[in-house]
KOLMI-481704 format. One record per residue: residue in three letters; x, y, z of N, C-alpha, C in turn. Coordinates in Angstrom, 2 decimals. Atoms other than C-alpha are relative to their C-alpha. Layout:
! residues N
   code      n.xx      n.yy      n.zz     ca.xx     ca.yy     ca.zz      c.xx      c.yy      c.zz
    ALA         X         Y         Z         X         Y         Z         X         Y         Z
...
This chain:
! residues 164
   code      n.xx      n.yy      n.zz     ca.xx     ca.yy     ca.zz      c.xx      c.yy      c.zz
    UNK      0.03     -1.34     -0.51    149.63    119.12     93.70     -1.27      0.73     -0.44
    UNK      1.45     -0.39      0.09    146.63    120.12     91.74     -0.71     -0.47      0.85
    UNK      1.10      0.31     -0.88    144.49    118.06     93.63     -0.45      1.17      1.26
    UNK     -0.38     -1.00     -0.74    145.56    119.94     96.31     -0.77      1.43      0.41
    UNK      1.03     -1.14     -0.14    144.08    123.02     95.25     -1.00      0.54      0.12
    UNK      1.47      0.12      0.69    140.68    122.72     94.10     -0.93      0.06      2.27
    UNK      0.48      0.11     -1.21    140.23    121.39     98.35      0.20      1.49      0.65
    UNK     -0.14     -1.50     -0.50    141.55    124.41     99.68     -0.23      1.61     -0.16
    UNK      0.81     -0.66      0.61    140.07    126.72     97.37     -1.79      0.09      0.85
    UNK      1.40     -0.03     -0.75    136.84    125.47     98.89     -0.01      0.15      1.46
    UNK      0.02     -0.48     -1.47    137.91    125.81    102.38      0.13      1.24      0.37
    UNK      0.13     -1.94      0.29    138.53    129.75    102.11     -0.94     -0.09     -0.48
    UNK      1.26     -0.17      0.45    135.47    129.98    100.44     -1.21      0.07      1.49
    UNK      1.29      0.57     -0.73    133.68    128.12    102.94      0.19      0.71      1.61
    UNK     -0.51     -0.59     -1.26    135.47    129.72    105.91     -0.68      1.34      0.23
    UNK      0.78     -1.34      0.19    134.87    133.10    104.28     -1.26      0.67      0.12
    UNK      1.47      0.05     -0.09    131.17    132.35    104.19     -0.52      0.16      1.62
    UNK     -0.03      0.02     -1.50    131.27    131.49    108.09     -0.20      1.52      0.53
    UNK     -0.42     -1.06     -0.30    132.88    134.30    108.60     -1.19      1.46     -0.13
    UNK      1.04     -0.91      0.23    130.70    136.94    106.86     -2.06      0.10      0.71
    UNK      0.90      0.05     -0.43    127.77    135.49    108.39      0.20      0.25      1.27
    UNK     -0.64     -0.85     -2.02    128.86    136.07    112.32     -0.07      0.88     -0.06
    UNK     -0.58     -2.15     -0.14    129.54    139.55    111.58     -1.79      0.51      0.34
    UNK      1.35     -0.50     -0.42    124.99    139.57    111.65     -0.06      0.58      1.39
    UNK     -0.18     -0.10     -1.72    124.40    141.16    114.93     -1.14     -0.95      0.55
    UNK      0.89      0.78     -0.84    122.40    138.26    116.95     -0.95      0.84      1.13
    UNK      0.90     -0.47     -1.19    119.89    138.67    119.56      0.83     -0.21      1.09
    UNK     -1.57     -0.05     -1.28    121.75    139.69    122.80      0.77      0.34     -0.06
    UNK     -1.39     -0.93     -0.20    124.70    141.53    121.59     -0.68      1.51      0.17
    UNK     -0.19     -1.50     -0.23    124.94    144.88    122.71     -0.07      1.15     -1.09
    UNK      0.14     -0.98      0.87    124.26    148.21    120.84      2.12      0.16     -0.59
    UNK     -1.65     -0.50      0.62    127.93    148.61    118.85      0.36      1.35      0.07
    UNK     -0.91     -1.67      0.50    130.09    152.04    118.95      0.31      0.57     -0.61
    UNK      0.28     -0.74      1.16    129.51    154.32    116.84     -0.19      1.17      0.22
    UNK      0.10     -1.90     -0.35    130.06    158.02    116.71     -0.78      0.92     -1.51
    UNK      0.71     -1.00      1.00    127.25    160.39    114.61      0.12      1.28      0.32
    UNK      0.28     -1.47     -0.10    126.41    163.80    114.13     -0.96      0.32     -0.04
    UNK      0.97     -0.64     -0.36    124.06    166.20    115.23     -0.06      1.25     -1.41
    UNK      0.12     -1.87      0.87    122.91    169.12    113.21      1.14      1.37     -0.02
    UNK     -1.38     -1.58     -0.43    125.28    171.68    114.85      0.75     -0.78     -0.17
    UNK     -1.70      0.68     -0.19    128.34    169.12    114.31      0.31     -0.26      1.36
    UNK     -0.01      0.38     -1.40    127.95    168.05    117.82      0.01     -1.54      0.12
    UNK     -0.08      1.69      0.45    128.62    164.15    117.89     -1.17     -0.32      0.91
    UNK      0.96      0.65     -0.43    126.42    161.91    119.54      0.36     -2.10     -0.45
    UNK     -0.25      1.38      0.07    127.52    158.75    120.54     -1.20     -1.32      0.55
    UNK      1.52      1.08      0.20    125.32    155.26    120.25      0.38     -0.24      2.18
    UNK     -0.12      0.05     -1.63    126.89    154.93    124.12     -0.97      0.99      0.86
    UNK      1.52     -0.99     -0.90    124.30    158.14    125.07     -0.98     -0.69     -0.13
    UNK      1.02      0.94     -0.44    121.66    155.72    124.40     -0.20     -0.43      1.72
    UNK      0.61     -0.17     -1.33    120.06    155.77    127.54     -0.63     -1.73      0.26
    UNK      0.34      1.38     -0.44    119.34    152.30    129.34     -1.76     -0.14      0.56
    UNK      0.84     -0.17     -0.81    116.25    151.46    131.02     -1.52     -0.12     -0.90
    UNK      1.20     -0.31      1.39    113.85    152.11    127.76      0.71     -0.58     -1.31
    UNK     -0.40      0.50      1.65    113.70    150.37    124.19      0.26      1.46     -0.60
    UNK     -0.58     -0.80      1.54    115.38    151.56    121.11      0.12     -0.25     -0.88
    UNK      0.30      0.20      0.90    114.50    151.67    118.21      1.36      0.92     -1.02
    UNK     -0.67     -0.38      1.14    117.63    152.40    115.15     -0.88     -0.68     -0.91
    UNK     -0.06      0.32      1.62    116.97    153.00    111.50      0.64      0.18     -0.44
    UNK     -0.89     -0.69      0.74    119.38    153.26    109.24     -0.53      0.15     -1.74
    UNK      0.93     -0.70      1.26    118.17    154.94    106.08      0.62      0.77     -1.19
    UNK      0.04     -0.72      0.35    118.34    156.53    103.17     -0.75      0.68     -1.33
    UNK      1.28     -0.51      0.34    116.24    159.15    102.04     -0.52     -0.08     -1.82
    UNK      0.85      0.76      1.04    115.84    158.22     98.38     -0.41     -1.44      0.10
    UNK      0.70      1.80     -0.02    114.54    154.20     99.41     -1.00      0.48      0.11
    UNK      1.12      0.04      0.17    111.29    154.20     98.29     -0.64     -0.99      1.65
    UNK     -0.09      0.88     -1.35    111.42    151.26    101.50      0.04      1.26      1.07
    UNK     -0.42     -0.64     -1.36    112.84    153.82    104.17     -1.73      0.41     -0.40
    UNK      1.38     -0.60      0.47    109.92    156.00    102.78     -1.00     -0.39      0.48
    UNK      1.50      0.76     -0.49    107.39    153.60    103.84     -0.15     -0.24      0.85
    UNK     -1.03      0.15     -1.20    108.81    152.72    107.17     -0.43      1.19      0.54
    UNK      0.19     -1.20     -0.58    108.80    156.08    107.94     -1.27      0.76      0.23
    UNK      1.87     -0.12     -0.15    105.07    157.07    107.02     -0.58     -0.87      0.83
    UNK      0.82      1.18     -1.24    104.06    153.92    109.07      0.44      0.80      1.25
    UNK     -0.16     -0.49     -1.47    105.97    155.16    112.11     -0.52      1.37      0.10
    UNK      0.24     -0.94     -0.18    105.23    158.72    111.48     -1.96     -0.29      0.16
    UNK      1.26      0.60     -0.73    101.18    157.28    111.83     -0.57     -0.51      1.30
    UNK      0.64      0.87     -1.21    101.58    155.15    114.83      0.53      0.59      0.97
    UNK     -1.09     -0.66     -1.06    103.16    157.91    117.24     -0.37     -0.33      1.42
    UNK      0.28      0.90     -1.54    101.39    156.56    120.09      0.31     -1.27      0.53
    UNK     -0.81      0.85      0.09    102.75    153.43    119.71      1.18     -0.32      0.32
    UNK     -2.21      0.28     -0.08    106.60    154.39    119.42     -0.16      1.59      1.51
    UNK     -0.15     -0.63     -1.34    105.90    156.72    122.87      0.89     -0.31      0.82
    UNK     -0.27      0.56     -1.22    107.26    154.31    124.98      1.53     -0.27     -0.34
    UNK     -1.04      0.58      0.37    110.66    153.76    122.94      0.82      1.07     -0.32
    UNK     -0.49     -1.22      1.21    113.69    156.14    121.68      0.35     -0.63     -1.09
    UNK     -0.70     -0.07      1.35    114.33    156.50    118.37      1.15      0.68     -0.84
    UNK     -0.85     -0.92      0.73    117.11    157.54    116.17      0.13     -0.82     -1.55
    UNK      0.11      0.50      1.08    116.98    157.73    112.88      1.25      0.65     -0.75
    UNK     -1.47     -0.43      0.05    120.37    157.51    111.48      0.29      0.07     -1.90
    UNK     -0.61      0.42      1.59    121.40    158.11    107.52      1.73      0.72     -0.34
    UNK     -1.69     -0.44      0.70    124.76    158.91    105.60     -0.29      1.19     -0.98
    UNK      0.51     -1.09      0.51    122.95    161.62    103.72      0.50      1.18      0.28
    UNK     -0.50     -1.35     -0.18    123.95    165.03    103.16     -1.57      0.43      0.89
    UNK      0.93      0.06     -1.21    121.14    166.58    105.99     -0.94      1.10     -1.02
    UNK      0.70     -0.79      0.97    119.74    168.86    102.92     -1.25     -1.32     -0.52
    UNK      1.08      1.52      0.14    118.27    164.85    102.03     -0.37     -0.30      0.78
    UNK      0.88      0.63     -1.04    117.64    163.95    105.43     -0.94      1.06     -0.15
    UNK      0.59     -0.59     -0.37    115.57    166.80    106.18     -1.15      0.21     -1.08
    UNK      1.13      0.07      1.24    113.45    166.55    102.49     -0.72     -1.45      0.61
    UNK      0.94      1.29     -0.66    112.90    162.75    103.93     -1.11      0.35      1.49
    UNK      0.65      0.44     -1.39    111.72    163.43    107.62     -1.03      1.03     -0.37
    UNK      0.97     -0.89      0.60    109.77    166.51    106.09     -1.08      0.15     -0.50
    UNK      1.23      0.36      0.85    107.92    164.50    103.69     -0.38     -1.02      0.35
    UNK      0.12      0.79     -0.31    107.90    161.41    105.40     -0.21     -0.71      2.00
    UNK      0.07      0.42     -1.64    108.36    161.57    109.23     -0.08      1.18      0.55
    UNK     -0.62     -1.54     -0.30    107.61    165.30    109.64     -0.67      0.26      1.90
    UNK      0.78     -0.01     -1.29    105.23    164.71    113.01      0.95     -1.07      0.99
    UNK     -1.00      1.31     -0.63    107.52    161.54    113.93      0.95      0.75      0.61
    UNK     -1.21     -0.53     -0.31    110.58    163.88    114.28     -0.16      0.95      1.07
    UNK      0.49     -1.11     -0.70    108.77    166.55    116.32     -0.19     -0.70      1.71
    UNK      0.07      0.69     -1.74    108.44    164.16    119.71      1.58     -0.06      0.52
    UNK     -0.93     -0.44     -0.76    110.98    164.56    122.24      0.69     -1.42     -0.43
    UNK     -0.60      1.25      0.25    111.87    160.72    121.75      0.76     -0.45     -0.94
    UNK     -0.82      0.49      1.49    113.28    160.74    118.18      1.19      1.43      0.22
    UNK     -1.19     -0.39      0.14    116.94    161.60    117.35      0.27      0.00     -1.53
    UNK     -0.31      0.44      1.82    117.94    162.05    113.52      1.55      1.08      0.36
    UNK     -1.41     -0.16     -0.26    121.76    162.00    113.60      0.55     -0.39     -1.96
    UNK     -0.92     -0.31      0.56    124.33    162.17    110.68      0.99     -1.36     -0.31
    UNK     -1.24      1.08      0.11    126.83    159.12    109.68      1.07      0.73     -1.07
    UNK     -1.03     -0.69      0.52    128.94    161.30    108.34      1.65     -0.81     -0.57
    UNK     -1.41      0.68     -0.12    132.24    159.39    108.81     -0.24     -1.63     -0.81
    UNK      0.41      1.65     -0.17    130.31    155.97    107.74      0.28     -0.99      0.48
    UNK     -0.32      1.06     -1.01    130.96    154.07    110.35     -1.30     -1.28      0.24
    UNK      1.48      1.27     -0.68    127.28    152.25    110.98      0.12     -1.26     -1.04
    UNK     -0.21      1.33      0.83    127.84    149.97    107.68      0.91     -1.19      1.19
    UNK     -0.93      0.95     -0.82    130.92    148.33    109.77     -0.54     -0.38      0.95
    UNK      0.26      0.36     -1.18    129.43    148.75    113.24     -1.05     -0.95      0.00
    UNK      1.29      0.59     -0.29    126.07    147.22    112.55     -0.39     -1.16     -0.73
    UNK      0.03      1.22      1.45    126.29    144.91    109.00     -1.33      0.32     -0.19
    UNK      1.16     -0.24      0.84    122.84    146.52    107.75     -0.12     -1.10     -1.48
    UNK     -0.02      0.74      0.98    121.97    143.89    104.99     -0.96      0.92     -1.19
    UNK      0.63     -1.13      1.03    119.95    146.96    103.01     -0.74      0.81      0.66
    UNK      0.52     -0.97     -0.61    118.30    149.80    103.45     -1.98     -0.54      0.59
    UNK     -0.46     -0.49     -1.05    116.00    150.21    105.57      0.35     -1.14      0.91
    UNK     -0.53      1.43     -0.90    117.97    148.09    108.34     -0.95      0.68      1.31
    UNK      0.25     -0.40     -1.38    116.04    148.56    111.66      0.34     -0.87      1.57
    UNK     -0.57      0.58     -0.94    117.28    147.52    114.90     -1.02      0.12      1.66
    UNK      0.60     -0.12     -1.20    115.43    147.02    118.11      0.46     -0.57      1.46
    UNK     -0.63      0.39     -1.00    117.33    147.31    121.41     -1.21     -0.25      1.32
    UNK     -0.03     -0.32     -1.43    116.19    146.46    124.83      0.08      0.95      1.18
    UNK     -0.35     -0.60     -1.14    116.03    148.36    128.16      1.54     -0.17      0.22
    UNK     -1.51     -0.07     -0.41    119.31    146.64    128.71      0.86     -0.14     -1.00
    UNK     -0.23     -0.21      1.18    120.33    147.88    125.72      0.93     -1.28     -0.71
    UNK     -0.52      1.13      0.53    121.03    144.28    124.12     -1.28     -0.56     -1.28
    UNK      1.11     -0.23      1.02    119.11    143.76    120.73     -0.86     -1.15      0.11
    UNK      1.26      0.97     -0.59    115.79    142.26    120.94     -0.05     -0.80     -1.67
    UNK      0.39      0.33      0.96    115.08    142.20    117.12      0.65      0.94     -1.29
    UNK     -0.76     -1.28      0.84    116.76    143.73    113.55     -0.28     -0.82     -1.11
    UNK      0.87      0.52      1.24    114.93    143.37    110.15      0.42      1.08     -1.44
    UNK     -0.12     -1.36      1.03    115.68    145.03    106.58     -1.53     -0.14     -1.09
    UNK      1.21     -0.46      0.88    112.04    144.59    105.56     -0.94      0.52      0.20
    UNK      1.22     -0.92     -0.25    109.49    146.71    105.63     -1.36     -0.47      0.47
    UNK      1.54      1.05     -0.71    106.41    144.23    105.85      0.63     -0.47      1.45
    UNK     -0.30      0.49     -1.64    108.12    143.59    109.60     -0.09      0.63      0.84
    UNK      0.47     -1.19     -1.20    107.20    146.74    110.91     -1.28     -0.22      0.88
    UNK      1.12      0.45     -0.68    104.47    145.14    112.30      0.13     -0.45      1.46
    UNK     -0.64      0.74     -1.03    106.42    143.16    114.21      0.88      0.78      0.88
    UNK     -0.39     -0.75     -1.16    108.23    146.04    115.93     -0.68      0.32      0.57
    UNK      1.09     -0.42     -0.70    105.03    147.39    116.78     -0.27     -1.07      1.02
    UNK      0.47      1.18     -1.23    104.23    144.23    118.68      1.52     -0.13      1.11
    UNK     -1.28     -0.14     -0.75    107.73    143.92    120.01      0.04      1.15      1.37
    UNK     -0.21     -1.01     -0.31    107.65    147.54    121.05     -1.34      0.00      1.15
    UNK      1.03      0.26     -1.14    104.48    147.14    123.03     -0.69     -1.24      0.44
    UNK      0.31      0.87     -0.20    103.94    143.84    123.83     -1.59      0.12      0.88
């Protein structure tokens, strides 16, 4: 009966492992459902994502020295992220978002194209499996993800993505 155990011990394990890895979002699944907040307490669901044009999610938060950097890059290349929307999403009380996009994305935030929403409820951990901060996600026109990175040296690679 010991024997027994030791096998099946490793099969939960190994199952579990499976498991946790699937949950990544692949290339080709769809933007997930997810309800944020606006400034006024006005929600804003990931379903208003608008089709037709890339999208660019970050999920952030405003003490990562990472988001931080991320954010100065994009807040630099605004001609670049023209062609894409953005929303830049944290779990932050909005007293922290607004010290981050202030000091870090204060020209970025000012184009009609960027969204900085609220996770209030924390729902994006579940919906999205962020593997650390910053997680960035890059949808498609047909809003199905092209590309989603949590490192910072890969912002390069959205840039190329983003304007091929």
């Amino acid at each position: 009966m010991k024997n027994l155990k030791y096998p099946f011990v490793l099969l939960v394990v190994l199952f579990l492992s499976v498991a946790a890895f699937a949950q990544e979002p692949m290339p080709g699944s769809a933007i997930p459902t997810a309800i944020f907040y606006n400034r006024d307490n006005g929600i804003f669901s990931t379903q208003q994502i608008p089709g037709g044009k890339k999208s660019l999610i970050m999920f952030f938060d405003a003490t990562c020295g990472h988001c931080q950097q991320v954010a100065s890059k994009m807040n630099k290349q605004l001609k670049e992220l023209a062609n894409v929307n953005i929303y830049l999403v944290s779990q932050d009380e909005y007293r922290s978002i607004d010290y981050f996009t202030n000091t870090f994305a204060k020209e970025l935030v000012k184009q009609k194209n960027v969204k900085v929403v609220q996770d209030r409820d924390r729902v994006f951990i579940m919906a999205f499996h962020p593997k650390q901060y910053p997680a960035l996600y890059l949808y498609g026109p047909d809003k199905k993800l092209i590309f989603t990175s949590s490192k910072d040296t890969d912002v390069p690679k959205f840039f190329k993505l983003i304007n091929p």
